[in-house]
mmCIF file of the N, C-alpha and C atoms, coordinates in Angstrom:
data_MODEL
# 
_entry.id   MODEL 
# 
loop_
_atom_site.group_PDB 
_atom_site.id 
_atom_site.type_symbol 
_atom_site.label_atom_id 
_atom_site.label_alt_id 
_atom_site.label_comp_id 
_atom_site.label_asym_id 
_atom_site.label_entity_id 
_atom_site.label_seq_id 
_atom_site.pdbx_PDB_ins_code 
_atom_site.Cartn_x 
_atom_site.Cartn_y 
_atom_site.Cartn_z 
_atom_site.occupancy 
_atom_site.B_iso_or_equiv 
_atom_site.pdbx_formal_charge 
_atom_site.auth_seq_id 
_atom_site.auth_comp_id 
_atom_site.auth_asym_id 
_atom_site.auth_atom_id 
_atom_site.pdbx_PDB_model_num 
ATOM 1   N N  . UNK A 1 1  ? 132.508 103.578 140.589 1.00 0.00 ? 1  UNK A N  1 
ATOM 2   C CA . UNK A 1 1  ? 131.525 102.589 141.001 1.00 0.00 ? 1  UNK A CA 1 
ATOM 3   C C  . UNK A 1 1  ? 131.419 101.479 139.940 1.00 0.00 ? 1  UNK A C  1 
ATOM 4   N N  . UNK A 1 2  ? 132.750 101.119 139.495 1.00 0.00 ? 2  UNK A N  1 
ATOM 5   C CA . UNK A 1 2  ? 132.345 100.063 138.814 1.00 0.00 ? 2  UNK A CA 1 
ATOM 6   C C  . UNK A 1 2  ? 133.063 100.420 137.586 1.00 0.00 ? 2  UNK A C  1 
ATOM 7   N N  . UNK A 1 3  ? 132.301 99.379  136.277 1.00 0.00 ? 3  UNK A N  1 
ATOM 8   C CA . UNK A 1 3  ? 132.512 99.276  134.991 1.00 0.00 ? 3  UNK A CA 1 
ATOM 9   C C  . UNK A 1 3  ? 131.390 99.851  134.304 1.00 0.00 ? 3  UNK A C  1 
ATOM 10  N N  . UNK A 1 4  ? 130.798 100.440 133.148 1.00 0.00 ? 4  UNK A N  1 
ATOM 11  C CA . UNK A 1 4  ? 129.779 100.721 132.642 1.00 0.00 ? 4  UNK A CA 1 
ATOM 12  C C  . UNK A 1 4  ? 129.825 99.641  131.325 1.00 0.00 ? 4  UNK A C  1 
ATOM 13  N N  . UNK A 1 5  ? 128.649 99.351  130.869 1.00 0.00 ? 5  UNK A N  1 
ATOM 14  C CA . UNK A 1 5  ? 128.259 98.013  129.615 1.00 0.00 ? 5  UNK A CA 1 
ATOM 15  C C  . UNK A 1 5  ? 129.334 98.293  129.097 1.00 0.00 ? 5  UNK A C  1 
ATOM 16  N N  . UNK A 1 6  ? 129.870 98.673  128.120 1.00 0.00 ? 6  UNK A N  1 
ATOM 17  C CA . UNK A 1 6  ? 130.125 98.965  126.770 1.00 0.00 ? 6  UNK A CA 1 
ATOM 18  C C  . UNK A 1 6  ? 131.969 98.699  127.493 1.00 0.00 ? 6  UNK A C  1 
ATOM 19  N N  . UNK A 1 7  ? 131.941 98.693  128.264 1.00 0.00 ? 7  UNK A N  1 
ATOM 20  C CA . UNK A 1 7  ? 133.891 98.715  128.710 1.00 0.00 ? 7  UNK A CA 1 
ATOM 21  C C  . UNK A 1 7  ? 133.723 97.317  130.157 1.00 0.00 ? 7  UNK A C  1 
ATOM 22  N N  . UNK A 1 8  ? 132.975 96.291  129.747 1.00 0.00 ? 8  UNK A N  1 
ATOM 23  C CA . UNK A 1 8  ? 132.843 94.624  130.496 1.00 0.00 ? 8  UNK A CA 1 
ATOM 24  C C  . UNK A 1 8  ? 134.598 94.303  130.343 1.00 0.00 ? 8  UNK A C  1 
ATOM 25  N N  . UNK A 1 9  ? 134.379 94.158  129.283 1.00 0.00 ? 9  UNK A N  1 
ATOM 26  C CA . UNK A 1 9  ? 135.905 93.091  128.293 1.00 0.00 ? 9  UNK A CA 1 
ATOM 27  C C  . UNK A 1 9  ? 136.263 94.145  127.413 1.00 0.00 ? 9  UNK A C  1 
ATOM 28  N N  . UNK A 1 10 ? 137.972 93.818  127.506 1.00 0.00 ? 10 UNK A N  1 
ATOM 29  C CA . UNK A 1 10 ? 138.648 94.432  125.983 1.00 0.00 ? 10 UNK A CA 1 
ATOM 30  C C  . UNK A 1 10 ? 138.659 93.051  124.789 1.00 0.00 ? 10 UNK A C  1 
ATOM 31  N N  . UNK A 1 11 ? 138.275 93.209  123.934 1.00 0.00 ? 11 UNK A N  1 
ATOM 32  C CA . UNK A 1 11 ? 138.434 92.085  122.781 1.00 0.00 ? 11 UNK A CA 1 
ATOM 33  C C  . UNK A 1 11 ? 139.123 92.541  122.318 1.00 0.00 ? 11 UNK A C  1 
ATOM 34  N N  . UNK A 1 12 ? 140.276 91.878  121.546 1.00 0.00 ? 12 UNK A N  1 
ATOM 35  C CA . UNK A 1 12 ? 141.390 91.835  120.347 1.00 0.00 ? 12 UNK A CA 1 
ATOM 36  C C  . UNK A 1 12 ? 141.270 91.185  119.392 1.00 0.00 ? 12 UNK A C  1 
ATOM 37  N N  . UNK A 1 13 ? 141.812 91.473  118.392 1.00 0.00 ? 13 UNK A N  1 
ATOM 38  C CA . UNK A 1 13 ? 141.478 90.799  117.121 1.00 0.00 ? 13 UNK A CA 1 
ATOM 39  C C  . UNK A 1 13 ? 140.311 90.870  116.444 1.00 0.00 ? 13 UNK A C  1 
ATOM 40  N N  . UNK A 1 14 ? 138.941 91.888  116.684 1.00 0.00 ? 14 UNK A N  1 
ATOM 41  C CA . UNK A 1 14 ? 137.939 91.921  116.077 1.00 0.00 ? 14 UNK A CA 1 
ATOM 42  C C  . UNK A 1 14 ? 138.057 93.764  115.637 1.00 0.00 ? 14 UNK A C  1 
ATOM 43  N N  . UNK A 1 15 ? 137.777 93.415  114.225 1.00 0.00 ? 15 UNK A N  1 
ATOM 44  C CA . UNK A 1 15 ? 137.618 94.446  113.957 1.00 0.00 ? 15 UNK A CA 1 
ATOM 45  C C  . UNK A 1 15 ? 136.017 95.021  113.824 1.00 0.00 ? 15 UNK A C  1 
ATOM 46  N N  . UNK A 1 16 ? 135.494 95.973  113.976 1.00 0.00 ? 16 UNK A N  1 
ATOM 47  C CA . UNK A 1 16 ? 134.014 96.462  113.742 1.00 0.00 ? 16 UNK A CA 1 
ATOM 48  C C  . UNK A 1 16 ? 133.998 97.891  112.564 1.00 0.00 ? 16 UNK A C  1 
ATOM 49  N N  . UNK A 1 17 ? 132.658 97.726  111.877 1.00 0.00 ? 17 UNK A N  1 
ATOM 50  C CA . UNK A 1 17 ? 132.759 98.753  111.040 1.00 0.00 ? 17 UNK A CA 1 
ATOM 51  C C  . UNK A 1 17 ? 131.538 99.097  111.060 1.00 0.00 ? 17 UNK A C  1 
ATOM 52  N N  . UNK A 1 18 ? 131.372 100.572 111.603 1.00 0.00 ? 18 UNK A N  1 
ATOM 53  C CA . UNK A 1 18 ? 130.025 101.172 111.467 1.00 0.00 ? 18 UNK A CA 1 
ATOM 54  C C  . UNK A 1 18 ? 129.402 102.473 110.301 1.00 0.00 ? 18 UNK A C  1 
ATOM 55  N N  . UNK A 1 19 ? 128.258 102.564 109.718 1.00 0.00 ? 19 UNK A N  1 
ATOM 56  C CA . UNK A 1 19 ? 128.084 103.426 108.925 1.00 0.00 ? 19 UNK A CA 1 
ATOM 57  C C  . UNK A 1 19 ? 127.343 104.272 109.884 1.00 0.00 ? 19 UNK A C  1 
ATOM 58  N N  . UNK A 1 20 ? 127.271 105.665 109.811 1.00 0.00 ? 20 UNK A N  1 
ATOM 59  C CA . UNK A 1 20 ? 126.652 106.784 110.337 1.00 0.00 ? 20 UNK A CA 1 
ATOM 60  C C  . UNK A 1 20 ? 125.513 106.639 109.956 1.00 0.00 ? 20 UNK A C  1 
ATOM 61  N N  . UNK A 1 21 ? 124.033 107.068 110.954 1.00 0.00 ? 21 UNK A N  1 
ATOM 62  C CA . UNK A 1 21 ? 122.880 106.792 110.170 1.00 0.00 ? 21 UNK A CA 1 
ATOM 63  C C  . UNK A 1 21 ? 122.613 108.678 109.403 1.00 0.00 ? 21 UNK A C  1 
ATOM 64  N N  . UNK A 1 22 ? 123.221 109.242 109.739 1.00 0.00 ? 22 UNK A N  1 
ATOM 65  C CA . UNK A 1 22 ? 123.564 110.156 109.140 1.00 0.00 ? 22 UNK A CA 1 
ATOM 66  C C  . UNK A 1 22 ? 124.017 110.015 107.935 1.00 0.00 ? 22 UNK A C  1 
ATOM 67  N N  . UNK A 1 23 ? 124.808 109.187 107.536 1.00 0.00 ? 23 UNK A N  1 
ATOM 68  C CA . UNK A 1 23 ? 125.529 108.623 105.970 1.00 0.00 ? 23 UNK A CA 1 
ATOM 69  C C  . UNK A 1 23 ? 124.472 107.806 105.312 1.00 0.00 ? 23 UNK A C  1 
ATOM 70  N N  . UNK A 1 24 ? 123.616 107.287 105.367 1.00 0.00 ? 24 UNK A N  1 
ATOM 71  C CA . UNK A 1 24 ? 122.907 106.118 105.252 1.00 0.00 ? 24 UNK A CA 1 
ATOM 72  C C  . UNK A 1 24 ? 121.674 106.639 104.327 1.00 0.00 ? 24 UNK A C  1 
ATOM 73  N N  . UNK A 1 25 ? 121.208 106.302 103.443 1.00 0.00 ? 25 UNK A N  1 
ATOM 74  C CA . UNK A 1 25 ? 120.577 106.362 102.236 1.00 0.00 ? 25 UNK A CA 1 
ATOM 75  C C  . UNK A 1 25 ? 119.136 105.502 102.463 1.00 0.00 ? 25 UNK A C  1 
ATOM 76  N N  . UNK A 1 26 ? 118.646 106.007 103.193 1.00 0.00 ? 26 UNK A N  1 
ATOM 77  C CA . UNK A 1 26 ? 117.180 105.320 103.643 1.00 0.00 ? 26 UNK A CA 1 
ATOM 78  C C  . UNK A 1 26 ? 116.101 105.217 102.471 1.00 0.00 ? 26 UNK A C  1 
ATOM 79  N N  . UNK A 1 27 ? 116.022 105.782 101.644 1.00 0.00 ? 27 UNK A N  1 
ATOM 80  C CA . UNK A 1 27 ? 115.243 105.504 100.821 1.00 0.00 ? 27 UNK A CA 1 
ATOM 81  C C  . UNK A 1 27 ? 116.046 105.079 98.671  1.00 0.00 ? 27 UNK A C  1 
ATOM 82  N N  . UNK A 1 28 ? 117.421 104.759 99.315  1.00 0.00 ? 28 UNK A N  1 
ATOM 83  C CA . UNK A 1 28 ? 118.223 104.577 98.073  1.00 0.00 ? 28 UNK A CA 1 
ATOM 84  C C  . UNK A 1 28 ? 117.481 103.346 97.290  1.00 0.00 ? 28 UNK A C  1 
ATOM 85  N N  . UNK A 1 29 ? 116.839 103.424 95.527  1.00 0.00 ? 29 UNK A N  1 
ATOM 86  C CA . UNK A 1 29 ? 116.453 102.718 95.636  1.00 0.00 ? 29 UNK A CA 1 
ATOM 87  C C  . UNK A 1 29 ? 115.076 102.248 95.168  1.00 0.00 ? 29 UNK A C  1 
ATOM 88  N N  . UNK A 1 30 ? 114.112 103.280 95.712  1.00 0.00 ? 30 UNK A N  1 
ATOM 89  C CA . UNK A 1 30 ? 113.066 102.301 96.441  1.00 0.00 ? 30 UNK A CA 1 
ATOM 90  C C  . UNK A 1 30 ? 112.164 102.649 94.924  1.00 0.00 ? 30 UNK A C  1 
ATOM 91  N N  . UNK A 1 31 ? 112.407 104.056 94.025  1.00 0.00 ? 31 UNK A N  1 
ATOM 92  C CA . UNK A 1 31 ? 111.494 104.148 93.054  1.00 0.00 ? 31 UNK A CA 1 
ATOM 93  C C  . UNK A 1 31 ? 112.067 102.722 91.656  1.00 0.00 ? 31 UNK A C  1 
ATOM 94  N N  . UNK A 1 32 ? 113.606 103.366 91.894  1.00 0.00 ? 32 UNK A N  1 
ATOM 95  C CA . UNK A 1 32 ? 113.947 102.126 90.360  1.00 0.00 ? 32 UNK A CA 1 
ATOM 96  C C  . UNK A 1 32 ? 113.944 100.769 91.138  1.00 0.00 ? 32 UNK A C  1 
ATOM 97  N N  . UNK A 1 33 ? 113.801 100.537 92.374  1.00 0.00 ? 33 UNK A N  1 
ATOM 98  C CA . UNK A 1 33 ? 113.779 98.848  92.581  1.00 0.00 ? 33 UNK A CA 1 
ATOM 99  C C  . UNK A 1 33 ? 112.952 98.195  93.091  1.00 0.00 ? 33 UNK A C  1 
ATOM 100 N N  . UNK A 1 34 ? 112.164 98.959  93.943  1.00 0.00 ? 34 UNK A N  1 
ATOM 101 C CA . UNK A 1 34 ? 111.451 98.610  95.275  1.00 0.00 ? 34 UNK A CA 1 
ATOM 102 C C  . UNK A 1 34 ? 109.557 98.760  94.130  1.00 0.00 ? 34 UNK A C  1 
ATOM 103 N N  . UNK A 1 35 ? 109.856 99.759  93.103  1.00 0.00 ? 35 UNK A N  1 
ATOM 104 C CA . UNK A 1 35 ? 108.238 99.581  92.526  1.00 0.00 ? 35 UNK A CA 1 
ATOM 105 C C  . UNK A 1 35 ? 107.662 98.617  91.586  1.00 0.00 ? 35 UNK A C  1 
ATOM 106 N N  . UNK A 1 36 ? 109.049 98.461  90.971  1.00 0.00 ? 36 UNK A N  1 
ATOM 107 C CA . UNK A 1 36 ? 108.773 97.184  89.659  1.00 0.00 ? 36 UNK A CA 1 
ATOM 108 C C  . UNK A 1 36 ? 109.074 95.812  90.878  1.00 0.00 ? 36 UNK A C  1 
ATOM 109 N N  . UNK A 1 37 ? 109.961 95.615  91.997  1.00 0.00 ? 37 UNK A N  1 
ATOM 110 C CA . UNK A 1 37 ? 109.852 94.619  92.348  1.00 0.00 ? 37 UNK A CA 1 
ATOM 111 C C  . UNK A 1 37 ? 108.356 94.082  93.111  1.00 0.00 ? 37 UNK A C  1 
ATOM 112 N N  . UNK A 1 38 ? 107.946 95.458  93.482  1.00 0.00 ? 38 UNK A N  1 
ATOM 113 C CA . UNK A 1 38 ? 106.584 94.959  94.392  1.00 0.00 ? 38 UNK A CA 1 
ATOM 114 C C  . UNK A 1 38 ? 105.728 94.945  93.167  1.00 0.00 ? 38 UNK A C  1 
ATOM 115 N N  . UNK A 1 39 ? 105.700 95.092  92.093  1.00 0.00 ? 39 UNK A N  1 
ATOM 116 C CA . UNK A 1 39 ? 104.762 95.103  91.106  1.00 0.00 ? 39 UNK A CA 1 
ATOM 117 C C  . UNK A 1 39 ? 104.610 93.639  90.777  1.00 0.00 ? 39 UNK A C  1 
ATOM 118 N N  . UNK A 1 40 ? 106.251 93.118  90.333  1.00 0.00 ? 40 UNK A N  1 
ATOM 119 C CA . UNK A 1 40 ? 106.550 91.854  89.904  1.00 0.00 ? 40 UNK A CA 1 
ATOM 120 C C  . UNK A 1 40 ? 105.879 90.525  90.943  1.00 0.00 ? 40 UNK A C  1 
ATOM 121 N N  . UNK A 1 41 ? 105.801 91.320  92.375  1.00 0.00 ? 41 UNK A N  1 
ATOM 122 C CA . UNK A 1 41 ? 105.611 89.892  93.510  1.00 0.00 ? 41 UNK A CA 1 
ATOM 123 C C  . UNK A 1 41 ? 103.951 89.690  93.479  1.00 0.00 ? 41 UNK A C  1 
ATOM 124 N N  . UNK A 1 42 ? 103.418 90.787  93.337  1.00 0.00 ? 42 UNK A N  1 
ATOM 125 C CA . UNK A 1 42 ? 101.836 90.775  92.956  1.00 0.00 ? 42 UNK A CA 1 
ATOM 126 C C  . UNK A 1 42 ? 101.390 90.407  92.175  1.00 0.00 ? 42 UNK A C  1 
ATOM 127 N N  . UNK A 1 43 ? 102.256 90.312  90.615  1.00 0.00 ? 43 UNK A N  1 
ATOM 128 C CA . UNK A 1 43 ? 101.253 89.243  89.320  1.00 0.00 ? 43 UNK A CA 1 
ATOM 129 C C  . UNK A 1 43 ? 101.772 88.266  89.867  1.00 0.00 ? 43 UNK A C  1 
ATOM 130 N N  . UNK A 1 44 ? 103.152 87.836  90.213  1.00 0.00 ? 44 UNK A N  1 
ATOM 131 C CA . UNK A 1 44 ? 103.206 86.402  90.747  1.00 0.00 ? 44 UNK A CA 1 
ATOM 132 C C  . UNK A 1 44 ? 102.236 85.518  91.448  1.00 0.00 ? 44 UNK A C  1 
ATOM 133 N N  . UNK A 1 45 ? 101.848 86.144  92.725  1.00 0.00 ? 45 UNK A N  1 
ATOM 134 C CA . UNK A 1 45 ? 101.007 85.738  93.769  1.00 0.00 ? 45 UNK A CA 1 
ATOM 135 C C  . UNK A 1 45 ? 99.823  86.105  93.442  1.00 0.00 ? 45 UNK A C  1 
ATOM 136 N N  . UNK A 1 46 ? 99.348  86.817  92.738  1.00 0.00 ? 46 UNK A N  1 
ATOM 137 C CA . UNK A 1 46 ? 97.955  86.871  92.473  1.00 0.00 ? 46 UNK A CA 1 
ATOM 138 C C  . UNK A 1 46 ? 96.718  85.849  92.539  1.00 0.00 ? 46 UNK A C  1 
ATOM 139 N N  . UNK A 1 47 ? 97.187  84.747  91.647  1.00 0.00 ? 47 UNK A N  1 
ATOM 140 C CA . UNK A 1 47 ? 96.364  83.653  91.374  1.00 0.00 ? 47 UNK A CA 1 
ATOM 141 C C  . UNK A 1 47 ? 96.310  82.503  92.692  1.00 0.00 ? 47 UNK A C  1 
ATOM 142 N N  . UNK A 1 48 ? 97.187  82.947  93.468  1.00 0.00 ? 48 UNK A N  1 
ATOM 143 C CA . UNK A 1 48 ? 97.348  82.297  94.615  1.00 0.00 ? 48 UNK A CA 1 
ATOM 144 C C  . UNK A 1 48 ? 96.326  82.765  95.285  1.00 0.00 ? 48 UNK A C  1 
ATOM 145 N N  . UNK A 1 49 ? 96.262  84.311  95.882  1.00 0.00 ? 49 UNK A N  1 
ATOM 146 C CA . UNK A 1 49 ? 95.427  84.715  96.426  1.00 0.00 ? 49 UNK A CA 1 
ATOM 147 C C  . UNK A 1 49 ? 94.286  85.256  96.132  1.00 0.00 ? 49 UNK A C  1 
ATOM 148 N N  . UNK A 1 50 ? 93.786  85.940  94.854  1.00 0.00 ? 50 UNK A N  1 
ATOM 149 C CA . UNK A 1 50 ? 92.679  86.185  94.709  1.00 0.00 ? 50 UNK A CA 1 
ATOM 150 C C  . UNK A 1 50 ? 91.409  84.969  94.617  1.00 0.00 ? 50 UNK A C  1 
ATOM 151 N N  . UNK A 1 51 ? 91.388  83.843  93.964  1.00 0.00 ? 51 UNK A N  1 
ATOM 152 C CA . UNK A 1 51 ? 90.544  83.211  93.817  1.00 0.00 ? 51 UNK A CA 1 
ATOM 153 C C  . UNK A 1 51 ? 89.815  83.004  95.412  1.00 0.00 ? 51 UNK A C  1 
ATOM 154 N N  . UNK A 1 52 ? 90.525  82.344  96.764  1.00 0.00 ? 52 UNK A N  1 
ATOM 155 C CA . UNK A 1 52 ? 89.857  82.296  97.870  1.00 0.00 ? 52 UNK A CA 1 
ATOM 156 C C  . UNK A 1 52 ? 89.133  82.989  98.150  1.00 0.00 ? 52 UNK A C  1 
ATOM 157 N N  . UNK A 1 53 ? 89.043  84.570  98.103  1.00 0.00 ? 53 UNK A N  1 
ATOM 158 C CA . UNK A 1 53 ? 88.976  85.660  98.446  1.00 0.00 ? 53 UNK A CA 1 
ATOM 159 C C  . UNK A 1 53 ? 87.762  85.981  97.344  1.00 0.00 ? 53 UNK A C  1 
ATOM 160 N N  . UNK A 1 54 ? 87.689  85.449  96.359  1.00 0.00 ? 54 UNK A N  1 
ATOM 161 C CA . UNK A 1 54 ? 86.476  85.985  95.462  1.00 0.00 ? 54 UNK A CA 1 
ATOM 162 C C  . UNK A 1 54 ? 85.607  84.650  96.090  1.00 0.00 ? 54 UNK A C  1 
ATOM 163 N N  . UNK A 1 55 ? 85.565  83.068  96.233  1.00 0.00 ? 55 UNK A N  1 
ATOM 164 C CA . UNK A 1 55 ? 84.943  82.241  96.524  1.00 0.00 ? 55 UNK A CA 1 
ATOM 165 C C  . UNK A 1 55 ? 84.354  82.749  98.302  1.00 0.00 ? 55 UNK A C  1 
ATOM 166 N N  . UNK A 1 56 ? 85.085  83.040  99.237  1.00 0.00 ? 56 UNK A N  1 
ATOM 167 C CA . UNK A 1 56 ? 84.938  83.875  99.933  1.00 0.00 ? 56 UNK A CA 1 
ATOM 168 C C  . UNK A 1 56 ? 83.775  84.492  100.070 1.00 0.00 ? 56 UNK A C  1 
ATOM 169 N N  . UNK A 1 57 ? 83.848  85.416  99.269  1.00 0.00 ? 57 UNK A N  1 
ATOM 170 C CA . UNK A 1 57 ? 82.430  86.903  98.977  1.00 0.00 ? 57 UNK A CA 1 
ATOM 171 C C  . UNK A 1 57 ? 81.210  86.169  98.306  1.00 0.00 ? 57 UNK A C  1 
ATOM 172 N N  . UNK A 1 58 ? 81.500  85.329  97.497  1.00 0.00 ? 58 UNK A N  1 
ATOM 173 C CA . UNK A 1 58 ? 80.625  84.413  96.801  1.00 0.00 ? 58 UNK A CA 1 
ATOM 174 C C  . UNK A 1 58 ? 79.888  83.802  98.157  1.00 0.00 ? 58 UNK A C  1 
ATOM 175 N N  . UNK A 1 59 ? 80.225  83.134  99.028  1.00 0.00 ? 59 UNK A N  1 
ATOM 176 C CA . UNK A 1 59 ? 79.474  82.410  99.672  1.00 0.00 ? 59 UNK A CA 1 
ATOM 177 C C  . UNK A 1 59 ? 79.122  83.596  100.564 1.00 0.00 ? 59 UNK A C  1 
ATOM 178 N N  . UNK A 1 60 ? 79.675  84.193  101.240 1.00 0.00 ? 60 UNK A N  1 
ATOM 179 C CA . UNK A 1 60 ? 79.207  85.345  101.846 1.00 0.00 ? 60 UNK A CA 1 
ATOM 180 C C  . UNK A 1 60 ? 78.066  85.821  101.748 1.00 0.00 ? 60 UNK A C  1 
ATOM 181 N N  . UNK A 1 61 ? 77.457  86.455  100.313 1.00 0.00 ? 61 UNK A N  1 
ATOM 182 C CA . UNK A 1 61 ? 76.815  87.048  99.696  1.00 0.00 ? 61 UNK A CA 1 
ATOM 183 C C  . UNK A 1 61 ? 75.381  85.887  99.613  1.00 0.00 ? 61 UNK A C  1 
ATOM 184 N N  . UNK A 1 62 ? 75.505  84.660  99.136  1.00 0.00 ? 62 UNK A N  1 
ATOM 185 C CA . UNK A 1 62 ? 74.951  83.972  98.917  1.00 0.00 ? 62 UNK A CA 1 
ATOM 186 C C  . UNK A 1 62 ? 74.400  83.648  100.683 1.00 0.00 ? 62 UNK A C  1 
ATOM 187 N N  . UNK A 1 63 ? 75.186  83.341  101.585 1.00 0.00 ? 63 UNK A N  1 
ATOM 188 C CA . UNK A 1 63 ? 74.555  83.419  102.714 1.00 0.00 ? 63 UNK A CA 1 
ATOM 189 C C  . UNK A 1 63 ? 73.681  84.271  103.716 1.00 0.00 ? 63 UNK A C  1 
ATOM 190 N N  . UNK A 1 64 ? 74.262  85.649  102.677 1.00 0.00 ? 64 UNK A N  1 
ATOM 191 C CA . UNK A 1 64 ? 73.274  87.144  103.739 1.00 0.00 ? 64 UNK A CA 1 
ATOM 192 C C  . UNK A 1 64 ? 71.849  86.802  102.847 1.00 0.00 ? 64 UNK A C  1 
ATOM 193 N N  . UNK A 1 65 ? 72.064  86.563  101.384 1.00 0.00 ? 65 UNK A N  1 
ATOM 194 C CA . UNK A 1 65 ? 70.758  86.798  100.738 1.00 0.00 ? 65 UNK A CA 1 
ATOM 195 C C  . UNK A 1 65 ? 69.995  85.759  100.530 1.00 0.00 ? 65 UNK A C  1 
ATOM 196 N N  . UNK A 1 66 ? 70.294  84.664  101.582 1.00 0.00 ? 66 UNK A N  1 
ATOM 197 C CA . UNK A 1 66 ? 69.164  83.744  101.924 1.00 0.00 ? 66 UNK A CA 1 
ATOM 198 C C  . UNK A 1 66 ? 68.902  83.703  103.456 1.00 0.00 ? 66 UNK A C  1 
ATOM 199 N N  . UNK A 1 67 ? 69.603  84.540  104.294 1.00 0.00 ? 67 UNK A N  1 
ATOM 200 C CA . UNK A 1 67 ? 69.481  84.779  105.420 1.00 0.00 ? 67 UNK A CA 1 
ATOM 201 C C  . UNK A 1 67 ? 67.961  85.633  105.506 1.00 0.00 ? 67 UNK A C  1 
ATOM 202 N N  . UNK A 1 68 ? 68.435  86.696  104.943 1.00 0.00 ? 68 UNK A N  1 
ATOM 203 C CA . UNK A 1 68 ? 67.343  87.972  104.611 1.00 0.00 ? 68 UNK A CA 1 
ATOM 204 C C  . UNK A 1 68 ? 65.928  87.109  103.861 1.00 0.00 ? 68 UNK A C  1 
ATOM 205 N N  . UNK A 1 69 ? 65.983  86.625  103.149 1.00 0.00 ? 69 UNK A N  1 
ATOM 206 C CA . UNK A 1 69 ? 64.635  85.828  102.585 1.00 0.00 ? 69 UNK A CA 1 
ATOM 207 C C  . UNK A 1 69 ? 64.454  84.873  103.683 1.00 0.00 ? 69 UNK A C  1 
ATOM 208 N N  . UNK A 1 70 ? 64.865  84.258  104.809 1.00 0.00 ? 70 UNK A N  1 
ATOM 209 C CA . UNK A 1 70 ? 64.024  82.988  105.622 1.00 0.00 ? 70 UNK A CA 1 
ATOM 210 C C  . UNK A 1 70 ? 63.822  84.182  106.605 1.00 0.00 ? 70 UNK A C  1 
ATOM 211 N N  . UNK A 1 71 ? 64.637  85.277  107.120 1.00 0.00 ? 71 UNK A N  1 
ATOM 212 C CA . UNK A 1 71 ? 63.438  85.898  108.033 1.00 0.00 ? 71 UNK A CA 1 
ATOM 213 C C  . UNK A 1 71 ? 62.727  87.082  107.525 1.00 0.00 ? 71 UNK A C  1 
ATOM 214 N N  . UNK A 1 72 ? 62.004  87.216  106.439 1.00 0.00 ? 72 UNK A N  1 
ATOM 215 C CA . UNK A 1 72 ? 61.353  88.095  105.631 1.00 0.00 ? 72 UNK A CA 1 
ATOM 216 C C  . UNK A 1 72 ? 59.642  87.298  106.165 1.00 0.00 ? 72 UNK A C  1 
ATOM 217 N N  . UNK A 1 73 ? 58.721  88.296  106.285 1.00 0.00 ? 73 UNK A N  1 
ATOM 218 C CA . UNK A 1 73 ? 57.169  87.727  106.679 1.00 0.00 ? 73 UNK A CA 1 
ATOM 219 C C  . UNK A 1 73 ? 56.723  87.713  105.716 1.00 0.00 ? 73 UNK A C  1 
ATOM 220 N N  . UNK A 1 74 ? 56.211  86.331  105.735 1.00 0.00 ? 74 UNK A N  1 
ATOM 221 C CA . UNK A 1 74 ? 55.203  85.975  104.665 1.00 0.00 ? 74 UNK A CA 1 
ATOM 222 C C  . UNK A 1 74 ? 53.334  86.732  104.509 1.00 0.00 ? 74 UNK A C  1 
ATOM 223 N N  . UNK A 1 75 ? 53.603  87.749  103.158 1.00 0.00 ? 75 UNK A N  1 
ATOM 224 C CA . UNK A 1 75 ? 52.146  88.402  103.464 1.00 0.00 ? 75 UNK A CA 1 
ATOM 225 C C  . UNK A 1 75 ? 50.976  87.859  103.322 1.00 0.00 ? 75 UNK A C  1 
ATOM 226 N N  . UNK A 1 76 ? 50.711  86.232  103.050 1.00 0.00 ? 76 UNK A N  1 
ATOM 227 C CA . UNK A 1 76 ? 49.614  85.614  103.431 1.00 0.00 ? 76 UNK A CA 1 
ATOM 228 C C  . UNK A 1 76 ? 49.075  85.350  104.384 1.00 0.00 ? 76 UNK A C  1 
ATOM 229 N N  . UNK A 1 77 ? 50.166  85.831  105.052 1.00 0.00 ? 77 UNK A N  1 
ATOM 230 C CA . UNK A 1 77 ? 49.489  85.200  107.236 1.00 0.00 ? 77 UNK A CA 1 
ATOM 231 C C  . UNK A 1 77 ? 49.074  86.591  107.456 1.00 0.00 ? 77 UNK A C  1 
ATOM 232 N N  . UNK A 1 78 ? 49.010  87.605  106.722 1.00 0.00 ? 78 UNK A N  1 
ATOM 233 C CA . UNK A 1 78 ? 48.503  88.844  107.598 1.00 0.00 ? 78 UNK A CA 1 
ATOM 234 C C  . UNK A 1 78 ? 47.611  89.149  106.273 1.00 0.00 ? 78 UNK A C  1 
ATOM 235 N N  . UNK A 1 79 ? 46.583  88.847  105.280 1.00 0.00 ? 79 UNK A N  1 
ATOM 236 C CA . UNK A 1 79 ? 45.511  89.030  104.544 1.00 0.00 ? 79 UNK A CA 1 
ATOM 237 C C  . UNK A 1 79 ? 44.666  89.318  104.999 1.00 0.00 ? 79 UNK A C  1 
ATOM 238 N N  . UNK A 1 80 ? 44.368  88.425  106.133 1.00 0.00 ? 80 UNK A N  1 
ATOM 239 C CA . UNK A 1 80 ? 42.898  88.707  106.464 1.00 0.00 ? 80 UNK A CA 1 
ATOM 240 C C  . UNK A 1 80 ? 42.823  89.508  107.775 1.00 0.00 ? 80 UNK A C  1 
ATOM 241 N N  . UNK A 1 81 ? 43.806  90.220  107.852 1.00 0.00 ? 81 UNK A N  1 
ATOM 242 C CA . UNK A 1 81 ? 43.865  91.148  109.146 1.00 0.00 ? 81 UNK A CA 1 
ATOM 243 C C  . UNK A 1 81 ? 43.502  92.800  108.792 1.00 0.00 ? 81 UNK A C  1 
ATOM 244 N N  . UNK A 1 82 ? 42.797  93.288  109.605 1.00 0.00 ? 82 UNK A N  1 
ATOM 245 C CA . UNK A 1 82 ? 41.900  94.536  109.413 1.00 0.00 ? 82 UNK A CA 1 
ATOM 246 C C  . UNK A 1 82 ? 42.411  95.407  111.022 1.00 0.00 ? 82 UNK A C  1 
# 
């Protein structure tokens, strides 16, 4: 009934080279290169990103704790109540 994908066309002249993922070293690597490099990309970028992020919380903070004081009741309007 036909052709199945993989047998459409014969190509010539291309060669292909596959590694087994069985052969393949998935974590080759990752302590001697992968920890000092992610260490190295974080002091880099640091100064990039932390400052927003502290100005950020700064206004944040500054906005809950004047939020909380304008709807706080004033205890002079309830003195003379019994």
């Amino acid at each position: 009934m036909g052709k199945h994908f993989g047998e459409l066309a014969k190509v010539h002249g291309i060669v292909t080279y596959k590694l087994s993922p069985f052969e393949q070293r998935a974590f080759a690597g990752v302590i001697s290169n992968g920890v000092p490099n992610t260490l190295r990309r974080i002091r880099s970028n640091i100064f990039r990103v932390l400052p927003p992020f502290i100005i950020g919380y700064l206004v944040y903070d500054y906005v809950e704790t004047m939020h909380t004081q304008i709807n706080r009741k004033n205890p002079a309007d309830y003195a003379n109540d019994e």
